[in-house]
N, C-alpha and C positions, 0 to 999 in steps of 0.2 A: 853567854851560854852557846855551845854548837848544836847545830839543829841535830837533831836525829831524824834518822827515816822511817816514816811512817811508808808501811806497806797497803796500799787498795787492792783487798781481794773483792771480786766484783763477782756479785752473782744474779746480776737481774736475767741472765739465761738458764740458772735453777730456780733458785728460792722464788726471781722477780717472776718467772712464767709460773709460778703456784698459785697466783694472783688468781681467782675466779675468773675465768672469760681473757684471760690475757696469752693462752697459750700462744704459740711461735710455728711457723712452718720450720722446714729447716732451711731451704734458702732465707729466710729471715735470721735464722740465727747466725748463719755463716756471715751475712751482711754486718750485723752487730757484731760480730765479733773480733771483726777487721777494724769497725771504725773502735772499737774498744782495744788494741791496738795501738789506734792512730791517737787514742788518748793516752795511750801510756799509763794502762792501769797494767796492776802487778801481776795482778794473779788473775784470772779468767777461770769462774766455776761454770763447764760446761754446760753437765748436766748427771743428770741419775743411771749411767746405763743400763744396770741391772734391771731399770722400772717399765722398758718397753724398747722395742728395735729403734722407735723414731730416737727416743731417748742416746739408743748405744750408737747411731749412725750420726747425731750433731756431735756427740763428744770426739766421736774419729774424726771426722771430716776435719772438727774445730782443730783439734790436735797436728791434723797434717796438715793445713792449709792455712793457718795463721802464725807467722812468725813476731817475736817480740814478749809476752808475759808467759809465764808460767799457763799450764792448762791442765787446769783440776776437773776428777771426776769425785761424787759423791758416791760413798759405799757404807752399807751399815758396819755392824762389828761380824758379818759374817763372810763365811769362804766363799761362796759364788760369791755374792756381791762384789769382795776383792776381785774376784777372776775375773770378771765382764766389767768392771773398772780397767783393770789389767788388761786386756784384750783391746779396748777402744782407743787406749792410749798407750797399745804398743808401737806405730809410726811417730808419737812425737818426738819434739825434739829436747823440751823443757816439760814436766811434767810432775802432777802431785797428785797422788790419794789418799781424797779426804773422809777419813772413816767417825761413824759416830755412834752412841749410845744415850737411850737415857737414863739419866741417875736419881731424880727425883724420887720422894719414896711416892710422890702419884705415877710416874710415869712406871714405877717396878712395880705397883697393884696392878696396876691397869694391863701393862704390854706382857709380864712377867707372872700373870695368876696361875698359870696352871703350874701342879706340884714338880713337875721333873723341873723345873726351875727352881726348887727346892720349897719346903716346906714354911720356912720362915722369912719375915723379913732379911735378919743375918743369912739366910742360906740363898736368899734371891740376890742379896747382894757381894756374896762370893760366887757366885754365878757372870754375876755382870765384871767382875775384875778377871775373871780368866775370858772372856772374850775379849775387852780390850788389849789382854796380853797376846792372845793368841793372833787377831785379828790385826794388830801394828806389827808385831812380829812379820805375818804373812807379807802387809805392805811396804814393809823396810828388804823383801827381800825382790819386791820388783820399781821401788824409786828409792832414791835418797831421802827424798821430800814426802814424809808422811806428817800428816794432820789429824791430831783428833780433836775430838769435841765433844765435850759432859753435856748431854740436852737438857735442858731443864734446869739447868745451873743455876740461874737464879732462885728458883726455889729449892735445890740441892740443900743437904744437911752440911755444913761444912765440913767435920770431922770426915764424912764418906769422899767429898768432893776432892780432899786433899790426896787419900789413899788413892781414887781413881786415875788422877794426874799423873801422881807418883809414879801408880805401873805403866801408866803409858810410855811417861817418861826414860823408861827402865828398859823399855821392852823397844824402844827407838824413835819413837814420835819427834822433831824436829819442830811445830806449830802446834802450842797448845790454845784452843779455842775452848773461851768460857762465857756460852751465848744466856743472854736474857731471851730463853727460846719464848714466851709468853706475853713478854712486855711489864713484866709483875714490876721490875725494882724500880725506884728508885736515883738518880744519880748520888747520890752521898753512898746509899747501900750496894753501888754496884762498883763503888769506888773501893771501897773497905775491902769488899771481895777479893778483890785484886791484890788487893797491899799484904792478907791474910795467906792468900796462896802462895806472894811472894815469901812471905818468912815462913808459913811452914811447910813448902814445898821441895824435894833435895833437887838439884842440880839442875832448880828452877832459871840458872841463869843459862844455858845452855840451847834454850827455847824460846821461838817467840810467841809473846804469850796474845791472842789476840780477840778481839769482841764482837760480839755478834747482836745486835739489839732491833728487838720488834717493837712497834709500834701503837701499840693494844691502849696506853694512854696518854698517846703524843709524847712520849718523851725518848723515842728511840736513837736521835742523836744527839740529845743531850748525854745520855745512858756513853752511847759510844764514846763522847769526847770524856766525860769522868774516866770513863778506862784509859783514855788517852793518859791522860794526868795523871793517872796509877801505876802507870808502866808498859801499857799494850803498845807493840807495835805493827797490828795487823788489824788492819778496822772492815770489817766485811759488809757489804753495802750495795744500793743497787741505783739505778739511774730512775730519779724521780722519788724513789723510797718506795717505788711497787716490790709487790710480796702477799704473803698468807695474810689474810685478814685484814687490819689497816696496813699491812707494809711493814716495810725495812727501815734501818737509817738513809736517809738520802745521799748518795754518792757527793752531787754538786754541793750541799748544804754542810757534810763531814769538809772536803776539800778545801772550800772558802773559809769556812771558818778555822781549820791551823794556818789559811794562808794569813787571814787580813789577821790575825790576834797570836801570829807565830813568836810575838815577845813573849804572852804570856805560855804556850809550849814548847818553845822552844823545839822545833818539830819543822818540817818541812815532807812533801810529798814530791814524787815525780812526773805528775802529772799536770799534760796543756790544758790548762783552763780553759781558752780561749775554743775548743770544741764542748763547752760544756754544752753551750745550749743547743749546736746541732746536735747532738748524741739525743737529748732529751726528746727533740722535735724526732728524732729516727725512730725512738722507744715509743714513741708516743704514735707514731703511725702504726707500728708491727703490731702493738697490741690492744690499737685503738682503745685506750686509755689518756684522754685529754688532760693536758698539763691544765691545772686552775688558772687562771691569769693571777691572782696571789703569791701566788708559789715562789717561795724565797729564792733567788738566783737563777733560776731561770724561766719565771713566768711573765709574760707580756706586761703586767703591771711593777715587777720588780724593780726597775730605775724610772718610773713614770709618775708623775705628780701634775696633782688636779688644785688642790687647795692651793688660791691664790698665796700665802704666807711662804710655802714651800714654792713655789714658781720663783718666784720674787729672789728666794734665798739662792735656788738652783741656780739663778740666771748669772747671780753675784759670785756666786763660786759653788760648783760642784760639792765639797767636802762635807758643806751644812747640813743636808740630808742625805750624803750618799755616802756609805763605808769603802767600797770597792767600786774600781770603773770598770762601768758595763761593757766596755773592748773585752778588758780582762776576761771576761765570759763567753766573747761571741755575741752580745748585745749592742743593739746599737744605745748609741750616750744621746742623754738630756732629752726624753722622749717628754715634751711636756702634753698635755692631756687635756682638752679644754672645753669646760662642762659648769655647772651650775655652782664649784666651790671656787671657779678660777678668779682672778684678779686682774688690775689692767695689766701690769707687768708681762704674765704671761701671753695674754691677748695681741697685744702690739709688738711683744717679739715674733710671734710665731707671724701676724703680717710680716712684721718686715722682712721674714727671712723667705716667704713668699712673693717676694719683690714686691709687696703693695703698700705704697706710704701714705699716711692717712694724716690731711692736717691737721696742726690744732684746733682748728676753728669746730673741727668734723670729728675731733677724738669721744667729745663726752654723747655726742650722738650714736655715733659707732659702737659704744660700750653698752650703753643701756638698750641696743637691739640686740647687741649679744649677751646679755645678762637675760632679755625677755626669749628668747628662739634657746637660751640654755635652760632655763625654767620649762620647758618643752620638751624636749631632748634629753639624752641619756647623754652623750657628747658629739661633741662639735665639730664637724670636720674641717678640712680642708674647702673642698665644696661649698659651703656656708658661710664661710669667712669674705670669700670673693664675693657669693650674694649679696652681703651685708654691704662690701665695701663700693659695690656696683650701686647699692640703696634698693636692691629688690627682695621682697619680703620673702621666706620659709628655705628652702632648700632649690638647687638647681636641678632642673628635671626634664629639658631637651632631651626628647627620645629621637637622636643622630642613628639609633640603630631599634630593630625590631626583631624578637626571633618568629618568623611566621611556620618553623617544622622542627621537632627536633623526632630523631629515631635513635634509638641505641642499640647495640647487637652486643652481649655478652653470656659467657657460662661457664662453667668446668671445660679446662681446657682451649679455653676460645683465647684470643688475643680479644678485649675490650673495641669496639668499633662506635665511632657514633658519625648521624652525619646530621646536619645543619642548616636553615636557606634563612640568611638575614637580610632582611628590608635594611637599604641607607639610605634614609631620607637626605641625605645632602645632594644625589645623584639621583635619585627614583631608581632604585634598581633593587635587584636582590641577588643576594650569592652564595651559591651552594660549594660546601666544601664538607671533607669524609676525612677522620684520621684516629689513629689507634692511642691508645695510651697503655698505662702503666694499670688502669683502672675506670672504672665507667668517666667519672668524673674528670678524670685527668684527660679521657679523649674528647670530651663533650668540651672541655677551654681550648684545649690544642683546635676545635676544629671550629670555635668561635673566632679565636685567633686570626684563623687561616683564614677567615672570611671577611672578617674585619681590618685584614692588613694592619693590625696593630700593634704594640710592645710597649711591653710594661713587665712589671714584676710582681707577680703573686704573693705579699707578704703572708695572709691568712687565711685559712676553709673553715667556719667552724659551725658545725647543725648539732639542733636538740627538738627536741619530738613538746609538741604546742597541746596538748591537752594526754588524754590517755586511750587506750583500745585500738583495734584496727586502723579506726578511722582517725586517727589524729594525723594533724596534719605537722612536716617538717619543717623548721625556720632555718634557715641558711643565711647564713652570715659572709661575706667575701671581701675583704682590702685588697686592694690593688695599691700599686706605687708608677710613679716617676720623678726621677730623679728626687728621691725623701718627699715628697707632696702625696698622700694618701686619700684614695677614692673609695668608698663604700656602699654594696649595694646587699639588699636585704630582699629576703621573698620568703613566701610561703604557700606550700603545694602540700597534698596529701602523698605524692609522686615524688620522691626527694632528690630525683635526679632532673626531673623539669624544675624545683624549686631550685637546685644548684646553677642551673642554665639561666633562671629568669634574673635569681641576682647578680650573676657573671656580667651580666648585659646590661644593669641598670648600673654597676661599677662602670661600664665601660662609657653608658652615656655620661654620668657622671667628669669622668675625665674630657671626652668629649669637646663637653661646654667648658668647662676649665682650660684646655687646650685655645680654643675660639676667645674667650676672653681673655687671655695672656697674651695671645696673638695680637690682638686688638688695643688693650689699655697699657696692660703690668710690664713692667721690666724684667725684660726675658734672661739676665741673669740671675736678677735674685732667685729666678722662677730655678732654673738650672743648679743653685746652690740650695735650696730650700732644706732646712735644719744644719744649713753652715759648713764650713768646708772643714772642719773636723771632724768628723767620721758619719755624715750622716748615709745610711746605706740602706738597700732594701737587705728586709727580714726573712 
């Protein structure tokens, strides 16, 4: 079979910013929409311009300063709406407006009650067919590339649904989108849909026909892929699956799955995988919305395994538990994870790939302090593996560093400032250092950094709020790396930028002691290759 293309029209800068609390500045958006771009999606839905200035000033900006997908604005079925689509993306250079209505007969009660919309059912819904005629017309006379879309489609009456198509069709639409704007369907019944439109739809081959599916009972990219199989080849989507309510179908989760199961669609996309999971990790900064560690393709647990049975299988060959290689995504491969399901398999690789070999004599010792310190622990580090193998009991906890001040200076307008004075106990000394970031946090490591004369790689940041009310207090979470060997330090402050600082620092003594005992006992290559000379890298 030849693959066919499947088009990503990507809209986590419309639909995805509807998200409650995930709004965008616009240098955020213009950021994303570069590296959305650099991913080689198709189509790029800016934004809403008619719905506010900020709205009509990403969609230009997007339009003029991002070369490579198409760049869509959203417009209802009305004439301003088209004009201030039309105006924001009058400098681009690839361009589409995307006009829509709804056709449900909820969505014509509801948005369509009062009588000049006509008295009837039938009269509200001759009503809604001349503004899709009027309104495509409008937009076929300032792009070639006009898109509509029936809202409400899934619960749309067929027979109406067909007719509404039809004049779109008629009237020039080029992308006809038929969204599960609710989440209501089904995959069989959004499949059918499709197969329905196709036969009784006139010169339905003409169009691509494409899907839009929400999330409302987890099945939005299952929903999407059925359309796949039906004919669609326009899958509209967003990084992560952020969106109205639960969300969109997820861009990386639609993508992976025509890649790794493209025998059974026979479908291929244009898009570099391998930036999937920065793109996520960038979406996930702008709209401070944390990816799950779950999160299929690209959540910190997605190629990582804990259960001894799975170590064991991973070790022997990748394929056992894994569909796709995490390169493939911008993940690093074989993360094994080792916690209270592990097995010795996983145990002993992950020493030895720490340069620390362990005799036989000294195996079944080693195992059952690590089977006892896991039963404790949520998972195992790095740090604790060396304690074990040292014979010293719990976690290592050499405090090599102290923070005896932090200040911070930020506000509207400000550049972020923090400065710093840390105690080193290897010297008796203390040392004051001051430097800016991108953000409080960002200048508070830069300036521990600086104090510390140290390097490493910041694989994770991640805080959640320890009880409720004013007064709760924040837990911060922080991994550190060198060269693939992972340091972790944890704190908690009612102050969430002293608790970011305090586990920065307990990270750092962490590595620290690790650094001192490497020096000392381990084999300072294995230390240097730690997770093996096939791709192990920081995060």
């Amino acid at each position: 079979m030849v693959a066919d293309q499947v088009l990503i029209f990507e809209t986590t800068l419309r639909d995805g910013e509807q998200a409650p609390g995930a709004s965008m500045n616009i240098g955020e958006k213009i950021r994303i929409a570069h590296q959305l771009a650099k991913l080689k999606v198709d189509i790029i839905e800016a934004g809403f311009p008619v719905s506010s200035p900020a709205q009509f000033e990403a969609v230009q900006r997007i339009a003029q300063e991002v070369d490579g997908p198409v760049v869509a604005a959203l417009a209802r079925t009305v004439e301003a709406d088209i004009d201030a689509a039309a105006e924001a993306l009058l400098t681009g250079k690839k361009t589409r407006i995307h006009t829509f209505v709804g056709t449900s007969d909820i969505h014509l009660a509801a948005k369509f009650s009062d009588d000049r919309y006509g008295r009837t059912l039938g009269d509200k819904r001759e009503f809604v067919l001349e503004m899709v005629d009027r309104a495509v017309r409008q937009a076929c006379t300032i792009t070639e590339d006009v898109e509509f879309s029936a809202e409400d489609a899934g619960r749309t009456g067929i027979d109406f649904l067909v007719n509404v198509i039809d004049v779109a069709i008629q009237a020039g639409a080029t992308t006809i989108n038929i969204p599960d704007t609710t989440g209501y369907c089904i995959p069989r019944e959004y499949a059918a849909l499709f197969k329905t439109v196709r036969e009784r739809c006139k010169n339905i081959d003409q169009v691509v026909l494409s899907v839009h599916c929400h999330d409302d009972l987890g099945l939005a990219v299952a929903n999407s892929l059925a359309g796949v199989l039906a004919g669609a080849r326009q899958v509209e989507c967003t990084i992560n699956g952020i969106g109205e309510r639960a969300g969109n179908a997820s861009l990386e989760e639609i993508v992976m799955a025509l890649h790794v199961r493209s025998q059974l669609f026979g479908t291929k996309t244009g898009i570099e995988t391998q930036l999937l999971t920065s793109t996520s990790k960038m979406v996930s900064t702008a709209t401070g919305f944390s990816v799950p560690p779950n999160k299929a393709v690209v959540g910190s647990n997605a190629f990582s395994h804990e259960a001894g049975i799975h170590q064991h299988g991973v070790l022997k060959s990748r394929e056992t538990y894994e569909i796709m290689r995490a390169e493939d995504v911008g993940q690093a491969p074989e993360a094994i994870r080792l916690g209270r399901h592990s097995g010795r398999h996983g145990l002993f690789s992950r020493l030895g790939k720490l340069g620390i070999l362990v005799g036989a004599e000294r195996k079944e010792q080693v195992y059952q302090e690590f089977v006892s310190l896991a039963d404790r622990k949520k998972e195992v580090f790095d740090e604790d593996l060396i304690a074990l193998a040292q014979g010293k009991k719990g976690d290592v906890t050499t405090a090599h560093y102290r923070l005896n001040h932090l200040s911070v200076n930020c506000g509207t307008g400000r550049v972020p400032r923090a400065e710093v004075l840390l105690y080193h106990s290897s010297s008796d000394t203390s040392c004051r250092k001051t430097a800016e970031g991108d953000g409080p946090v960002a200048a508070i490591y830069k300036a521990i950094d600086m104090a510390a004369g140290s390097r490493h790689g910041l694989v994770s940041y991640a805080i959640r709020s320890v009880g409720e009310g004013k007064d709760a207090m924040g837990e911060v979470t922080v991994l550190i790396s060198e060269h693939g060997t992972l340091f972790r330090g944890i704190a908690r402050h009612t102050d969430v930028l002293q608790a970011s600082a305090n586990a920065y620092v307990q990270a750092l003594n962490q590595l620290e002691a690790f650094r001192a005992s490497s020096g000392e006992e381990f084999v300072s290559d294995g230390i240097m290759q730690s997770f093996g000379s096939d791709g192990g890298q920081d995060q």
